[in-house]
C-alpha positions as CSV (number, residue, x, y, z in Angstrom):
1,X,229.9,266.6,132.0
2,X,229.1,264.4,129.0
3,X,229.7,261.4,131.3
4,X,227.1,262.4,133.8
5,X,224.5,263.4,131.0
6,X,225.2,259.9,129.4
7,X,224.3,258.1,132.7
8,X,221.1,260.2,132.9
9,X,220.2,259.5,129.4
10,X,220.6,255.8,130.2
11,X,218.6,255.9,133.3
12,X,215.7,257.9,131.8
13,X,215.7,255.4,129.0
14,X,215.7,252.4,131.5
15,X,212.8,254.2,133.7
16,X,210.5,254.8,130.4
17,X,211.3,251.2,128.7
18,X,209.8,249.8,132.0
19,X,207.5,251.5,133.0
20,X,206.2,250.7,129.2
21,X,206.8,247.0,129.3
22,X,205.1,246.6,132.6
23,X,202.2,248.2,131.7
24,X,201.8,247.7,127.9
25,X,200.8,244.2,128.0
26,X,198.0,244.9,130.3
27,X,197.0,248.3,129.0
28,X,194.1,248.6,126.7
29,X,195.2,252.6,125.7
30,X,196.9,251.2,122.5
31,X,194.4,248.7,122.1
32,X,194.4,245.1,122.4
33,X,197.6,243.6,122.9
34,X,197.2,240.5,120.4
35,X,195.5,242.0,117.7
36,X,197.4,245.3,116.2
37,X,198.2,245.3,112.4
38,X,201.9,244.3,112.6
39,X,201.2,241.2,114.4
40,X,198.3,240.2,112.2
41,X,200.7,241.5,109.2
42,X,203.8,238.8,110.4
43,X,201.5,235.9,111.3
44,X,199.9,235.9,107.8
45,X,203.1,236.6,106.0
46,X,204.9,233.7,108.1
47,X,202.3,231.6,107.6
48,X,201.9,231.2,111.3
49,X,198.7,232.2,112.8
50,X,200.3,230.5,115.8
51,X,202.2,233.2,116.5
52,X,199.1,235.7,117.1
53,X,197.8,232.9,120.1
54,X,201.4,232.7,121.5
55,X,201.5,236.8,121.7
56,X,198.0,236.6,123.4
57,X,199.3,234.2,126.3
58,X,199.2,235.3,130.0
59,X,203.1,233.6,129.3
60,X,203.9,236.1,127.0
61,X,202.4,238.8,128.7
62,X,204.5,238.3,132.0
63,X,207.4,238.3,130.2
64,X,207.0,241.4,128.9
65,X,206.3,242.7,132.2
66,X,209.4,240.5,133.3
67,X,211.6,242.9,131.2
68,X,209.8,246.1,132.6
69,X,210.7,244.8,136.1
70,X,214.5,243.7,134.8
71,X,214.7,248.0,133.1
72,X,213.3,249.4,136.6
73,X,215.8,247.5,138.6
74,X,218.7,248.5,136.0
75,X,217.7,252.2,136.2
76,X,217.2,251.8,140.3
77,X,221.0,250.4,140.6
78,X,222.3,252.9,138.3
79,X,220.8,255.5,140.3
80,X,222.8,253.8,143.4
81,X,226.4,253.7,141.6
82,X,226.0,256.9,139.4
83,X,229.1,258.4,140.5
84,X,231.1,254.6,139.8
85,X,229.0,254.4,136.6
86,X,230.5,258.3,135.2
87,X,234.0,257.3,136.4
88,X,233.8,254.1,134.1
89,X,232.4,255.9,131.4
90,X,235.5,258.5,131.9
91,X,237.8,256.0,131.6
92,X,239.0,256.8,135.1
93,X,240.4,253.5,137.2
94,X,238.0,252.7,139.7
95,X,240.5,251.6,142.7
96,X,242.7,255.1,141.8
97,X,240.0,257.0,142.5
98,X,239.0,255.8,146.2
C-alpha cells in the first residue's frame, strides 16, 4: 500500500510542477515574471544586473515551460507503467512477476 501511495504522490507532484512551469512564465497572477524581489535581491547582490534581462528572455521563458512539458510527460508515463513502477518500488523482480 505504501508503494502505490508513493507512485501517486510522485505523479501528483509531476502533474502540479508542470502544470506550474508551463504556465508561470506566462502568467501575470504572481506578477511579472522578471521583476519579483528575489531576482532583483540576487542580481544586485551578484553584481549582475545581467541576470534580471536573461530571466526576462522569451529563451528563458520556454525553458521553463520546457520543464512543465518534460513533468507532464513524466507524470503521463507513470500513469501508463503504474503497476511496473509499485513493483520496482517493492523491490519485487520485474521478469518474476510476468
Amino acid at each position: 500500500m505504501v508503494e502505490r501511495l508513493t507512485v501517486i504522490f510522485f505523479i501528483v507532484l509531476c502533474l502540479l510542477l508542470g502544470f506550474y512551469l508551463i504556465l508561470a512564465p506566462w502568467d501575470t497572477l504572481f506578477g511579472p515574471w522578471a521583476q519579483n524581489y528575489i531576482l532583483a535581491f540576487i542580481s544586485d547582490r551578484s553584481g549582475l544586473p545581467s541576470i534580471q534581462a536573461i530571466v526576462a528572455s522569451m529563451w528563458f521563458r520556454g525553458g521553463v515551460t520546457g520543464l512543465g512539458v518534460l513533468n507532464m510527460a513524466i507524470a503521463f508515463w507513470e500513469i501508463a507503467h503504474f503497476n511496473e513502477s509499485v513493483r520496482m518500488i517493492a523491490g519485487e523482480d520485474s521478469e518474476a512477476a510476468k
